[in-house]
C-alpha positions as CSV (number, residue, x, y, z in Angstrom):
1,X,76.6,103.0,81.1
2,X,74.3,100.3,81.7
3,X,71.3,99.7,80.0
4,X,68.2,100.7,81.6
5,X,66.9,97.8,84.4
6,X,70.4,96.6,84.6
7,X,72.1,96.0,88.3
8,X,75.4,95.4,88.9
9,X,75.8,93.2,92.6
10,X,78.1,95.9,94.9
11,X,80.4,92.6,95.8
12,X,80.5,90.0,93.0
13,X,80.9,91.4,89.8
14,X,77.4,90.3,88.3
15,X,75.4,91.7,86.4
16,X,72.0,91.5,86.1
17,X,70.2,92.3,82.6
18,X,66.6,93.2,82.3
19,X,65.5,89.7,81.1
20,X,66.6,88.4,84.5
21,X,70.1,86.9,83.0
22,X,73.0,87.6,84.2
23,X,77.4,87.4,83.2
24,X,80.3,88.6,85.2
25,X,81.7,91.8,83.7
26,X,84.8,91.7,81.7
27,X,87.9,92.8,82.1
28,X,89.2,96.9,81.6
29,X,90.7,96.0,78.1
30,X,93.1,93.1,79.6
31,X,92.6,89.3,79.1
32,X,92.5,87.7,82.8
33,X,94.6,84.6,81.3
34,X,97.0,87.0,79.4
35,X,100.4,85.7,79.7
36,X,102.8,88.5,80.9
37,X,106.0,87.7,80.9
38,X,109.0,87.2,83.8
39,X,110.1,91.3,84.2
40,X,110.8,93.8,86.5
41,X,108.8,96.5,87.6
42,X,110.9,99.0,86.1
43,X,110.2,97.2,82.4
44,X,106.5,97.1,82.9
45,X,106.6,101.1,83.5
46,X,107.8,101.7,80.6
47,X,106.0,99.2,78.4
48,X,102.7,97.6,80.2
49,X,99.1,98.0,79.1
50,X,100.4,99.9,75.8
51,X,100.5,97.5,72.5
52,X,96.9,97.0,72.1
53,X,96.2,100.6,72.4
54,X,99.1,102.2,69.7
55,X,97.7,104.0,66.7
56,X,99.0,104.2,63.4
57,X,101.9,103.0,64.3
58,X,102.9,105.5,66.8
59,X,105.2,105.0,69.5
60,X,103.4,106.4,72.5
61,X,100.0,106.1,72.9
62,X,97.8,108.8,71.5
63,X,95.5,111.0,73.4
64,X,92.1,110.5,72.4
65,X,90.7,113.4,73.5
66,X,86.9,113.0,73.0
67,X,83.9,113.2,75.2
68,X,81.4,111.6,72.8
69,X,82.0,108.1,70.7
70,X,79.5,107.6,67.5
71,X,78.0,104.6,66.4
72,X,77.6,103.7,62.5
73,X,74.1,102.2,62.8
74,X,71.4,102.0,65.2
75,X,72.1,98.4,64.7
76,X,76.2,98.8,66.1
77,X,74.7,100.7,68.9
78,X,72.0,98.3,70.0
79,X,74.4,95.7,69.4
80,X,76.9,97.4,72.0
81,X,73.9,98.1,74.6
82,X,73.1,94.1,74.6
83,X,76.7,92.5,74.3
84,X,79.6,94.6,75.0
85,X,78.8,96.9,78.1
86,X,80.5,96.8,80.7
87,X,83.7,97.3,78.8
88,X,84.2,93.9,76.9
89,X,85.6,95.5,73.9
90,X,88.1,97.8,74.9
91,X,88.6,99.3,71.0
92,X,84.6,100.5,71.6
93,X,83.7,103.5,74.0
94,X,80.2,105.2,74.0
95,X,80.8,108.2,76.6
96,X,83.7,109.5,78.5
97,X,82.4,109.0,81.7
98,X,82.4,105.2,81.2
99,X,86.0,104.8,79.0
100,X,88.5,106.3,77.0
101,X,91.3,104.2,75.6
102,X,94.4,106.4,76.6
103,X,92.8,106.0,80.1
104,X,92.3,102.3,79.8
105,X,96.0,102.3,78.6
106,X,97.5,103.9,81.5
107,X,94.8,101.7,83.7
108,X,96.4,98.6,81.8
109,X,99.7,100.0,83.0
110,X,99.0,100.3,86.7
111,X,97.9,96.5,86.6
112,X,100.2,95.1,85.4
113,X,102.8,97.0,87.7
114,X,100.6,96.3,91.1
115,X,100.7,93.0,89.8
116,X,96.7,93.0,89.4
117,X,93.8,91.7,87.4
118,X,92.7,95.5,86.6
119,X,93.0,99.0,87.7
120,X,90.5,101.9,88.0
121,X,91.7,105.7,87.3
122,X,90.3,108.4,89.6
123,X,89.8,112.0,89.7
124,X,92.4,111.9,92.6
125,X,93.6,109.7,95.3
126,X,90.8,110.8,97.8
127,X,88.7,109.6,94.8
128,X,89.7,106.4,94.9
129,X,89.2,106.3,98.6
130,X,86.2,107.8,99.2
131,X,84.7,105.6,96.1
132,X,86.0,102.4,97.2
133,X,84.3,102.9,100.8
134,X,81.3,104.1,99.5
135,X,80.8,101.3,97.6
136,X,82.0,98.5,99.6
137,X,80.5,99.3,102.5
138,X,76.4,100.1,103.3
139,X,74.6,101.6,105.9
140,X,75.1,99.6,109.1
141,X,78.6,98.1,108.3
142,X,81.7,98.7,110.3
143,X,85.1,99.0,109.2
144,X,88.6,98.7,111.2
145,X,90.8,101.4,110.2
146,X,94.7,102.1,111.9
147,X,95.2,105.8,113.4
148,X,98.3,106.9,111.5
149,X,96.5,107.5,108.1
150,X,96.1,111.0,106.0
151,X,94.2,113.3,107.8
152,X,91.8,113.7,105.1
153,X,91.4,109.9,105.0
154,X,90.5,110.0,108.5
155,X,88.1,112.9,108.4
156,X,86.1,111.0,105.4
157,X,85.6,107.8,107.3
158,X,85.1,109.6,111.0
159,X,82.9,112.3,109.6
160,X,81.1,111.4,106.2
161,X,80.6,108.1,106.0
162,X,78.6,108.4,109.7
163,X,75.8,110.0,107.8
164,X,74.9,106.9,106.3
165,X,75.0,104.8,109.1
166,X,78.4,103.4,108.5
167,X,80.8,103.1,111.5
168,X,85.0,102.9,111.8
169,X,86.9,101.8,114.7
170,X,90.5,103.1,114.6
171,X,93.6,101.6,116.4
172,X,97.1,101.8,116.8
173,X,99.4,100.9,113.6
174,X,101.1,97.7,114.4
175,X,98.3,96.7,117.1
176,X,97.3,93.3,115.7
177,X,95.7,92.1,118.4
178,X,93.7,95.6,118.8
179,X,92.9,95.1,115.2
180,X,91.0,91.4,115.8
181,X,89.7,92.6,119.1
182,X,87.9,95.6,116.9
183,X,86.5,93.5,114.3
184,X,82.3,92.9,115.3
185,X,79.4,90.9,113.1
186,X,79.1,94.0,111.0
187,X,83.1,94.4,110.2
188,X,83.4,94.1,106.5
189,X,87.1,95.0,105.8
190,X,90.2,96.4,107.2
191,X,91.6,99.5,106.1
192,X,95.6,100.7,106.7
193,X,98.1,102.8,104.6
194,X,101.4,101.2,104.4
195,X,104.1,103.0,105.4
196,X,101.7,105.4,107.2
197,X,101.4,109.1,106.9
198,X,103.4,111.0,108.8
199,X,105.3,108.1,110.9
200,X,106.0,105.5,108.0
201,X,104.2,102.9,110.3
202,X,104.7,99.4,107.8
203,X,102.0,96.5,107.8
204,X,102.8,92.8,108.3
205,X,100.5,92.1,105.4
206,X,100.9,88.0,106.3
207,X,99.4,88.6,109.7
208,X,96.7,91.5,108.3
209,X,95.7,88.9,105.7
210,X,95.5,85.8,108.1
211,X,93.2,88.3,110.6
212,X,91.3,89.4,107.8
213,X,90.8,85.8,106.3
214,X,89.6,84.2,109.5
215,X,86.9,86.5,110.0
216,X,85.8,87.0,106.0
217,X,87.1,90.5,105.3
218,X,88.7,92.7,102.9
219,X,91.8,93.8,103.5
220,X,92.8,97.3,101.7
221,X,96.1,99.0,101.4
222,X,96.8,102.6,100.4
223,X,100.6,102.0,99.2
224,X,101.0,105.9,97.6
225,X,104.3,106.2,99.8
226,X,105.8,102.3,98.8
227,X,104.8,102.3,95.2
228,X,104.8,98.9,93.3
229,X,108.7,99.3,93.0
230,X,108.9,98.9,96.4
231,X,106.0,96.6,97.6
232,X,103.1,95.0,95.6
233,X,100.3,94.5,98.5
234,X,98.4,91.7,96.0
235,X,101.4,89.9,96.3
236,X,100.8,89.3,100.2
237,X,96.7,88.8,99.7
238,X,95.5,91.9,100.3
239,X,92.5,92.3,98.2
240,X,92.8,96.4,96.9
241,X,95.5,98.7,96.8
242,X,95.1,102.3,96.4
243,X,97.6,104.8,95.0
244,X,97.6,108.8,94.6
245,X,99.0,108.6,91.1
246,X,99.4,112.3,91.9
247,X,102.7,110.9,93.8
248,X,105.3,108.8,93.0
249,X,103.4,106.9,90.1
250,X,102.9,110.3,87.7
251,X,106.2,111.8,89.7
252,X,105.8,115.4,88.6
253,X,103.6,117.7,90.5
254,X,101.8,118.2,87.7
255,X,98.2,116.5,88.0
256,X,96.0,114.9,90.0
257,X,94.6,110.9,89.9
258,X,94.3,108.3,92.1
259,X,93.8,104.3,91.2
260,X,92.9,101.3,93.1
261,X,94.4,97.8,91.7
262,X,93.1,94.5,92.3
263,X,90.3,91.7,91.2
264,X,87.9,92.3,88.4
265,X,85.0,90.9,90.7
266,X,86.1,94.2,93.1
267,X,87.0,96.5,90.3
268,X,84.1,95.8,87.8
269,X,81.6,97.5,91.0
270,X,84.0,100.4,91.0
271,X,84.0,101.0,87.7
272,X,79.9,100.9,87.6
273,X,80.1,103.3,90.2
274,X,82.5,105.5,88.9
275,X,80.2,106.4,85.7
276,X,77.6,107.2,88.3
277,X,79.5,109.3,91.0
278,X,81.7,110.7,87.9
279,X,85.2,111.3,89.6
280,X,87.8,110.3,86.0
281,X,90.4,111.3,84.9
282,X,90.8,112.9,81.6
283,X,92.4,111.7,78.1
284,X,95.4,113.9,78.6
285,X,96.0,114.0,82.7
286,X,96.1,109.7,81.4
287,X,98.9,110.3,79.0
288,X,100.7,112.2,81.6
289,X,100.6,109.6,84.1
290,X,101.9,107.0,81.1
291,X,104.9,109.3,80.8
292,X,105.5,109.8,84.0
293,X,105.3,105.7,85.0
294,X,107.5,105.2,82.4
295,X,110.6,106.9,84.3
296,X,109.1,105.2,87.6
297,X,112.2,102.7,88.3
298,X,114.6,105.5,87.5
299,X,113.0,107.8,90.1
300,X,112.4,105.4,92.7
301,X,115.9,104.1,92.9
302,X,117.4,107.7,92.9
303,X,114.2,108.4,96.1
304,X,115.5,105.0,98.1
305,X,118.8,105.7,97.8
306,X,119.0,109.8,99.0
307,X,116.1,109.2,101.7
308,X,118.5,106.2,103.2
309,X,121.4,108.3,103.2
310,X,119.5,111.6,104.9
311,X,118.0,110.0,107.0
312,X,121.3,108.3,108.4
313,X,122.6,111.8,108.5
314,X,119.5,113.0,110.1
315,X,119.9,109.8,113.0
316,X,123.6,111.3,113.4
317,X,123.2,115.1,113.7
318,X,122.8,116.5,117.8
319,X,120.3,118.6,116.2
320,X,117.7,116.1,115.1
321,X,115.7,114.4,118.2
322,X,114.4,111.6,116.2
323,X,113.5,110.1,112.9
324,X,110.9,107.8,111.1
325,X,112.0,106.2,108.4
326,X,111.2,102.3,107.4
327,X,114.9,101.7,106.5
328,X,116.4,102.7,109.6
329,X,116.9,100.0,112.4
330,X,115.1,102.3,115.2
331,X,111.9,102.5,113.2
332,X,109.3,100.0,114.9
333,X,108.5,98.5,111.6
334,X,111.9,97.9,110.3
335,X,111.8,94.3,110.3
336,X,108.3,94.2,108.7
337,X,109.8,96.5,106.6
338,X,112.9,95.1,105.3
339,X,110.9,91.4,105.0
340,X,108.2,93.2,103.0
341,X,109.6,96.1,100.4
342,X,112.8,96.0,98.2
343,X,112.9,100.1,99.2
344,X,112.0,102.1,101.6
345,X,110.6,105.5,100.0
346,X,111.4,108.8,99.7
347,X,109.5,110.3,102.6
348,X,111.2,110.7,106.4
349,X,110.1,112.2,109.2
350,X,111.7,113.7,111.9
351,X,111.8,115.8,115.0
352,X,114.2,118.5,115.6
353,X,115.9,119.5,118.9
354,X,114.2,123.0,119.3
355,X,110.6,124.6,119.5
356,X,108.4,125.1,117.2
357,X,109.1,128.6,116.3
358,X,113.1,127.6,115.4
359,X,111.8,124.3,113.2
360,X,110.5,126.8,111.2
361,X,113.1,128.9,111.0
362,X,115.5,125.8,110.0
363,X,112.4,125.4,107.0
364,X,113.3,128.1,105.8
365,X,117.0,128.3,105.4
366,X,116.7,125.5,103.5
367,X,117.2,126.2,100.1
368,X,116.6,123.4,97.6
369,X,113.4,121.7,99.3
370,X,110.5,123.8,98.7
371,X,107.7,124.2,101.6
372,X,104.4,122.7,100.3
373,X,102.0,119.8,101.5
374,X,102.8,116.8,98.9
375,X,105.1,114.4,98.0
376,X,106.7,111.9,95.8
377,X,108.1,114.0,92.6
378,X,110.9,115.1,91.8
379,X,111.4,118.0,93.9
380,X,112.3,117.8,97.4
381,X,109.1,119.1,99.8
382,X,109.7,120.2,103.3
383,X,106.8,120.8,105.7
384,X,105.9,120.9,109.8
385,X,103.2,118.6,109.7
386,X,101.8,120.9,112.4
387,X,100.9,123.6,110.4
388,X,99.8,122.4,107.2
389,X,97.8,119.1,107.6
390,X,96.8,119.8,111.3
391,X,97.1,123.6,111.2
392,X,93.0,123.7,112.5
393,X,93.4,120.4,114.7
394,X,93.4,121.7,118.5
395,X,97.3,121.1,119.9
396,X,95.7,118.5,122.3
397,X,94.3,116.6,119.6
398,X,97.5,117.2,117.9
399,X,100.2,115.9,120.7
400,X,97.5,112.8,121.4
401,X,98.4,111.6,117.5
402,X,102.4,112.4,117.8
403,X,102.0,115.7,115.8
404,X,104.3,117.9,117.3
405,X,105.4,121.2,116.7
406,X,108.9,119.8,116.2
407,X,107.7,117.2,113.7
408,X,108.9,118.0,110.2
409,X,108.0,115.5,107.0
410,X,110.8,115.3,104.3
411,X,109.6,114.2,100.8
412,X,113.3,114.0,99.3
413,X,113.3,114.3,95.1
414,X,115.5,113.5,92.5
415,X,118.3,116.1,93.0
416,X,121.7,115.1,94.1
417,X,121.9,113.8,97.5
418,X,124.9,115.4,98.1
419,X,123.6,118.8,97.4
420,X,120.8,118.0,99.7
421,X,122.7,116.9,102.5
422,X,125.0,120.5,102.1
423,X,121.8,122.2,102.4
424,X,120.3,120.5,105.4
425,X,124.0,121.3,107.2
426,X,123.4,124.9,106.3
427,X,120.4,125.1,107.5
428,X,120.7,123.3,110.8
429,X,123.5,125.3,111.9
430,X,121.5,128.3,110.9
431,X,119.2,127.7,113.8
């Protein structure tokens, strides 16, 4: 928390001390010039962001589970208040709202992975959105956003963030020149998911950066369905990438985070805010999310690898109409695609021959996919977009974004892909 009289600039990182002095805020527990070395993403899950944060020689990294941190002397405290906010000592926390070290070590972690000077845990990956918007962008500013994003996403920007003045223009994924022709003197950044949700739309990050650079914007990316196996967005320039840890990155159903990834002049406002708006993640739903990451390569390989082969099967079955998926040559984005990630996901999408009425009726003779509205752990999820994201959307609204009643989304898990593909026979011919 900062002391009283102390500001923190919304886009720089400053920060401004009641004698009128002012530093950039440090780093989340991670030296900027720390020499990482040459290794894959699949090493870094298991081992990034943890040494400095072991205890007692343990091999994990404990779960401090504390809401309060105690001072020895009013000297150590007043010492903290004047030199170390703003988290330059990671070792030293004051409240739980502002730090907690088996937070900053899963934080550390998601850096290092999204190839990033720091990352910021949230309460959930609407968190992360939601905070990111409200504190990059003030009343009067306008934002470019493309039209195949989470629903909730859209309703936030579209709905919320006109109460305080703050505008979006949204435009078709892929549209680059609808995207320049949107930007006006209040644009501040550009906002995409990449793939998309539900089409698995894929950015051409090159061309999003070059738009975004010749007009002085911020480019963000919300990568949940790529993961940093598959596509590192800071890699390309784009300045933030935001994940719902909730997915892939944690991998098990079993909690709720989100993060955003990128520079410490970006992230150090975020993390301000964050104490203020209060939307963290506690000690133990941190160590989860280190467990989870740590089996992150595993997971994703096993994801690419069944997803490709379904949805091949899916292309090739007289009962399927059509299919989205990035690693398929019919998807509009596969060459963005397959110049831009090493993967393509778990998730597919797909239309099957038939009303809406027998789509559901093929749902449910499937037998190892579960029907539920996520995606990215280890259990297949199967869901008609139409009636769980867009269930209250009128069907006009719905057909004018693609949603059909046809349209079915496909998270595929871990299990064997063989079993999967037995199942989806089944229950096609069951229709």
């Amino acid at each position: 928390m900062a002391t009283p009289g102390t500001t923190i600039s919304q886009n720089s990182g400053t920060i401004t001390g009641t004698d009128g002095t002012s530093k950039t805020a440090a780093s989340n527990g991670h030296d900027p010039e720390e020499k990482r070395p040459r290794v894959s993403s699949q090493t870094q899950a298991v081992h990034a962001g943890e040494k400095r944060y072991i205890s007692h020689d343990s091999l994990t990294v404990p779960i401090v589970q504390t809401s309060t941190y105690t001072f020895e002397d009013t000297a150590s405290l007043i010492n903290y208040m004047e030199e170390h906010m703003f988290w330059d000592v990671p070792e030293r926390e004051e409240y739980g709202r502002y730090g907690n070290p088996t937070v900053r070590a899963a934080e550390a972690k998601l850096a290092a992975l999204d190839a990033a000077e720091d990352a910021l845990l949230l309460s959930s990956g609407m968190a992360a959105i939601t905070t990111t918007l409200f504190i990059l962008l003030s009343q009067g500013d306008h934002f470019v956003m493309t039209e195949d994003c989470y629903r909730r996403t859209r309703g936030f920007c579209n709905t919320f963030l006109t109460r305080f003045g703050i505008t979006c223009t949204t435009v078709a994924p892929g549209d680059y020149d609808a995207i320049e022709a949107a930007i006006r003197p209040a644009t501040k950044l550009i906002f995409s998911e990449s793939p998309t949700n539900p089409f698995l739309r894929c950015v051409d990050y090159a061309r999003l950066v070059e738009i975004a650079e010749r007009h002085g914007l911020r480019t963000i990316i919300d990568t949940t369905f790529a993961t940093p196996c598959n596509v590192r967005p800071l890699e390309y320039g784009i300045d933030l990438a935001i994940h719902s840890v909730t997915k892939y990155l944690a991998g098990h159903n079993d909690l709720l985070a989100g993060c955003v990834t990128g520079s410490f002049d970006i992230t150090t406002a975020l993390r301000q805010s964050q104490g203020i708006l209060g939307a963290v993640v506690d000690p133990h739903c941190a160590y989860l999310i280190l467990r989870g990451i740590k089996t992150l390569g595993l997971r994703m390989r096993q994801h690419n690898e069944s997803a490709f082969r379904i949805a091949r099967y899916l292309e090739d079955h007289p009962r399927i109409r059509r299919v989205w998926y990035p690693g398929l040559e019919s998807h509009p984005d596969h060459e963005v695609a397959k110049c831009t990630m090493t993967g393509f996901g778990g998730v597919i999408s797909f239309e099957v021959e038939a009303d809406g009425p027998t789509t559901s009726r093929f749902i449910d003779a499937c037998v190892i996919p579960r029907i539920g509205p996520s995606l990215g752990g280890v259990e297949s999820l199967i869901e008609q977009p139409g009636i769980v994201s867009y269930f209250d959307t009128a069907p006009e609204d719905r057909r004018a974004l693609g949603i059909t009643d046809e349209l079915v989304r496909l998270s595929v898990g871990i299990e064997d892909t063989d079993d999967l593909l037995a199942d989806f026979e089944q229950a096609l011919a069951s229709m």
